[in-house]
Residue, then its C-alpha position, 0 to 999 in steps of 0.5 A: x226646874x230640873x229632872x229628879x229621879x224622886x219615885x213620888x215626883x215625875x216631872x213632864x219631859x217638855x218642861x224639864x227639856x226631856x227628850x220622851x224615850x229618856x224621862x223617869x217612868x212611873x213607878x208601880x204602886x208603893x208602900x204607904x209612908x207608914x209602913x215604910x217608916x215602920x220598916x225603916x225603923x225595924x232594921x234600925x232596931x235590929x241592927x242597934x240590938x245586934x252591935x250593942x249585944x256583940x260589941x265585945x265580941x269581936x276581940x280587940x285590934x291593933x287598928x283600934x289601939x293606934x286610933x285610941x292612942x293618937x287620940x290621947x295627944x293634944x288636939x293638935x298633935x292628933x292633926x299633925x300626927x295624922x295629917x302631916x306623918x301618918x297620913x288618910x283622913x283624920x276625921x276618925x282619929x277626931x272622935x277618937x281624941x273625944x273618946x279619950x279625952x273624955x274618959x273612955x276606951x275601946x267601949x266608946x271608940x265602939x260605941x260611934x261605929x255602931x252609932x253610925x251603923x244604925x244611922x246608916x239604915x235609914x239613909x239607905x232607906x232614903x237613897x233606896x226610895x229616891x231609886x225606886x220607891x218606898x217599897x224598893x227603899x225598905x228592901x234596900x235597908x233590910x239587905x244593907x241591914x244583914x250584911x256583913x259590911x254593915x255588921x262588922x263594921x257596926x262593931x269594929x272600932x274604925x271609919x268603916x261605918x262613919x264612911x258608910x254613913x258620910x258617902x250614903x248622905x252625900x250622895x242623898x244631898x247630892x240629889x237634892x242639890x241637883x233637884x232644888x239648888x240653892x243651899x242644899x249645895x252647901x249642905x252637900x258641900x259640907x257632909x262630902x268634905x266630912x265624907x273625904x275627911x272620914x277616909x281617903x276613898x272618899x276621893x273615889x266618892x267625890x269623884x263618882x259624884x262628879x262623874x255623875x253630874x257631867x253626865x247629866x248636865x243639871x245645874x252645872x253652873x251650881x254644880x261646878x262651883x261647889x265641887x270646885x270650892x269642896x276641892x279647895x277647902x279638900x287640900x289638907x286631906x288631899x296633901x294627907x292622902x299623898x302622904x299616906x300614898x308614899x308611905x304604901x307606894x300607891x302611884x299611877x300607871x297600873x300593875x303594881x304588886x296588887x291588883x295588876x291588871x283587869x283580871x285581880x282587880x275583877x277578882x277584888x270586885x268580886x269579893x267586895x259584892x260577896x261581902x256586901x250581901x253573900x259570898x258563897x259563889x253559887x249564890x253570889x252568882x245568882x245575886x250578880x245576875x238579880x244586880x244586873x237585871x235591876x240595873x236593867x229596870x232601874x235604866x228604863x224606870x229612873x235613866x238618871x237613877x242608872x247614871x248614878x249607879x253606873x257612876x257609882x261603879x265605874x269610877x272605882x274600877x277605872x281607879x283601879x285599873x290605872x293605879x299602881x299598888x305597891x306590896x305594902x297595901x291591901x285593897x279590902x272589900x271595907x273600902x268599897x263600903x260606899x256601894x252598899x247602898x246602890x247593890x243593895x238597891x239593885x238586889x231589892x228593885x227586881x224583887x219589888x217589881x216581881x211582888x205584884x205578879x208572883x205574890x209572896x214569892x220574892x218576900x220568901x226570896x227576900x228573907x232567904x236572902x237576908x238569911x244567906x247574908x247573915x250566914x255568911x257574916x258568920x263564915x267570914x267573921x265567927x268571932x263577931x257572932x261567937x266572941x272569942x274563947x275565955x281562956x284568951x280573954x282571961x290571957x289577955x286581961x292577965x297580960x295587960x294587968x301586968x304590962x300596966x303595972x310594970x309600965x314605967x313613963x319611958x317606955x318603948x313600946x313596939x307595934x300597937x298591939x291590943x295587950x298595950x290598950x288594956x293595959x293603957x285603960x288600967x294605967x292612964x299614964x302608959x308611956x306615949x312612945x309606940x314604934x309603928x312595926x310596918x313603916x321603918x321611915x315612921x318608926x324611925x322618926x317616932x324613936x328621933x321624936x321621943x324623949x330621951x334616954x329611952x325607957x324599957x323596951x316592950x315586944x308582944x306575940x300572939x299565937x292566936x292572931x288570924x295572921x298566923x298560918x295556924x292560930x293557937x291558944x298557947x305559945x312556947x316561952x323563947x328568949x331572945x339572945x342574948x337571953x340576959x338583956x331580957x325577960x319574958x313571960x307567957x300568958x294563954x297564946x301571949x308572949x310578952x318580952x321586956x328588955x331588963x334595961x333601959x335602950x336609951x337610944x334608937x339604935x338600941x331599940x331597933x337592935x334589940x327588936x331585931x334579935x325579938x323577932x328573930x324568936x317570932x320567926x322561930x315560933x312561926x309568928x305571921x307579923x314576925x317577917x314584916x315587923x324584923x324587916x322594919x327593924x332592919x330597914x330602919x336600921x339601915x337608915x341610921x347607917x353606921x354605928 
């Protein structure tokens, strides 16, 4: 028998070798299982009702593209590509090559995000109730469910929401295995090996994990054997993640170009709490605050509970504190989206603990609450609530039906830009050879790998890209030099630019890119400075001509 921190099962301290001052308090009076169930089963509702009414309202993204067209290669390639060149976690890329495979698009690589959001709800539901009872577990799913996090994430076609649902399960088999032992240690094996699969953060998860049984000391003879067995069978994704390090200059010994220091990286923890409930600082204040005194409660009513928040928590921030982080990543609240079930926890736990004493007062807070998340979803991302304007819609279906009917097999296509999707779920046989525009060593190895003469090269700017200093619906029609090798055209914010010939060899290719962006940074284009830069860092590596 060990310590649970179950709100429904509290075990004496004798039998479970508890000292009194540390054994689980009893919880107060709770929800029915009913009226939790139906709860539970609302936020699921809203949020599936949310995502498949706004699924194509945020508008596509590069990210999106490179997933999909990974995912058009052969099962094998897709691990090669993802495990051995690219680097992360290949789990996405998976239902990806399913996605297009079987047919579908963007609408489909969608359609698992918000499946996986949905699935969510209820499993923060559960970690919520293990923490501090039905009642708390509700108020838990019902903040996760608003929140920006969970929202967006539901709709953009990434990990993002796998990752929430993977980490979130993990962390409940994690605290069934502690309970119970036995298989449930395989099961939990299983579903954080999925969770390290889905992203390299996944690390921050398994570690967190381990942090958080040392400090209990329950089954460590189980404990230990089955995180040393998820660490081996672990090797492939931790080789990827290496290389997906060296590609982003990540290494140890703190500072670097991003987060250097304690002061960046509790900024960054600030905006990651900010967009796992509200961002508007007054009310993130208060929130931070509500957090800590349910910390507090949390610690004297499940002191195991508190362990595991803490666990939670910390393990991300010493990671960051010690890591180096070169220019080329970009830390973003998304990654820290296996929190959301413990803040949210946190934020719901001195609500419920308040209802008995000041009746409807903390329901009101609560719905407030959730009205500041959702509000501030809409700040941060107005297009998932809003879509985006017709006139680039019916721009960018125009530019596609071009670019797919002019597509020729041998094409070279530069950066994974959206027009290239539609124009790929138009022509099923666009061309395989797309040159990652932020990675001069990948993009080089890309153009050595294709077939050769190379095609037509193909070059996209978008005006009205949020990387611009100020997006804009239309875009000026410049020509690259010499204006002879090329041809373009313009559609809305679009400019599409095409080389009249073949490049036939790489440095061909990278020559002509670099007089392309050379106009992006003439018409002030924000991805202009990076994608020139790999031109001629790619360039360089091919040394003499």
């Amino acid at each position: 028998m060990t310590e649970t921190i179950s709100p429904t099962r509290h075990p004496s301290p004798t039998r479970e070798g508890l000292r009194p001052e540390v054994a689980a308090r009893p919880a107060p009076a709770d929800l029915s299982a009913r009226t939790y169930a139906i709860g539970v089963a609302a936020c699921s509702a809203a949020v599936a009702a949310f995502v498949l009414v706004q699924i194509h309202a945020w508008p596509p993204h590069e990210d999106e593209t490179l997933a999909l067209f990974t995912g058009r290669h052969s099962f094998g390639d897709v691990m090669g590509i993802v495990l051995g060149h690219r680097g992360g976690a290949p789990l996405h890329f998976v239902l990806a090559f399913l996605v297009t495979h079987l047919g579908g698009g963007l609408t489909g690589l969608r359609l698992f995000s918000a499946l996986f959001a949905v699935a969510s709800v209820p499993v923060i539901g559960a970690l919520g109730t293990r923490l501090g009872g039905r009642a708390t577990g509700l108020a838990a799913a019902a903040l996760a469910s608003g929140s920006w996090a969970l929202l967006f994430h539901g709709v953009y076609g990434r990990m993002y929401s796998l990752f929430l649902f993977t980490s979130a399960l993990s962390y409940l088999l994690l605290e069934r295995a502690l309970e119970a032992g036995g298989r449930r240690w395989t099961w939990w094996a299983l579903v954080v090996l999925a969770t390290i699969a889905t992203h390299p953060y996944g690390a921050l998860v398994l570690a967190s994990q381990g942090l958080y049984v040392l400090l209990r000391r329950v089954r460590l003879r189980e404990a230990i054997p089955a995180f040393a067995a998820v660490a081996v069978a672990g090797i492939p994704f931790w080789r990827s993640d290496f290389v997906l390090a060296g590609r982003f200059d990540v290494g140890l010994g703190g500072g670097g170009d991003k987060l250097g220091g304690p002061i960046p990286v509790l900024k960054y923890l600030w905006t990651v709490a900010g967009d796992l409930s509200a961002g508007y600082w007054p009310v993130l204040v208060v929130l931070l605050l509500l957090a800590a005194l349910g910390l507090v409660l949390l610690a004297r009513e499940r002191p195991a509970g508190a362990l595991l928040v803490g666990a939670v928590f910390f393990t991300p921030t010493f990671a960051f504190l010690v890591a180096k982080l070169g220019s080329q990543t970009s830390p973003e609240s998304r990654h820290l989206i296996f929190a959301l079930p413990f803040f949210s926890t946190l934020l719901a736990l001195p609500l419920v603990r308040a209802a008995p004493r000041v009746r409807l007062a903390p329901v009101a807070a609560l719905l407030a609450l959730l009205c500041a998340e959702v509000a501030w979803a809409d700040h941060k991302t107005p297009l998932l609530f809003d879509g985006e304007p017709s006139t680039r819609v019916e721009a960018r279906a125009a530019a596609s039906a071009w670019l797919a009917r002019t597509a020729r097999p041998n094409d070279v296509l530069f950066g994974y830009d959206p027009l290239f999707l539609g124009a790929w779920e138009r022509n099923g046989g666009l061309t395989e050879t797309v040159v990652p525009r932020a990675d001069p060593k990948l993009a080089l190895s890309v153009l050595r790998a294709a077939p050769k003469p190379l095609g037509h090269g193909v070059w996209v700017f978008d005006a009205s890209d949020t990387n611009n200093f100020s997006p804009k619906l239309d875009i000026p029609l410049r020509m690259p030099r010499p204006a002879s090798a090329f041809e373009a055209r313009v559609w809305g914010p679009f400019l599409v630019v095409r080389s009249l010939e073949p490049v036939r060899t790489p440095r061909r290719f990278l020559e002509e890119s670099r007089a392309v962006e050379l106009v992006g940074q003439s018409i002030y284009m924000g991805d202009a400075d990076v994608n020139l830069d790999t031109a001629k860092r790619a360039l360089k590596r091919l040394g003499p001509g």
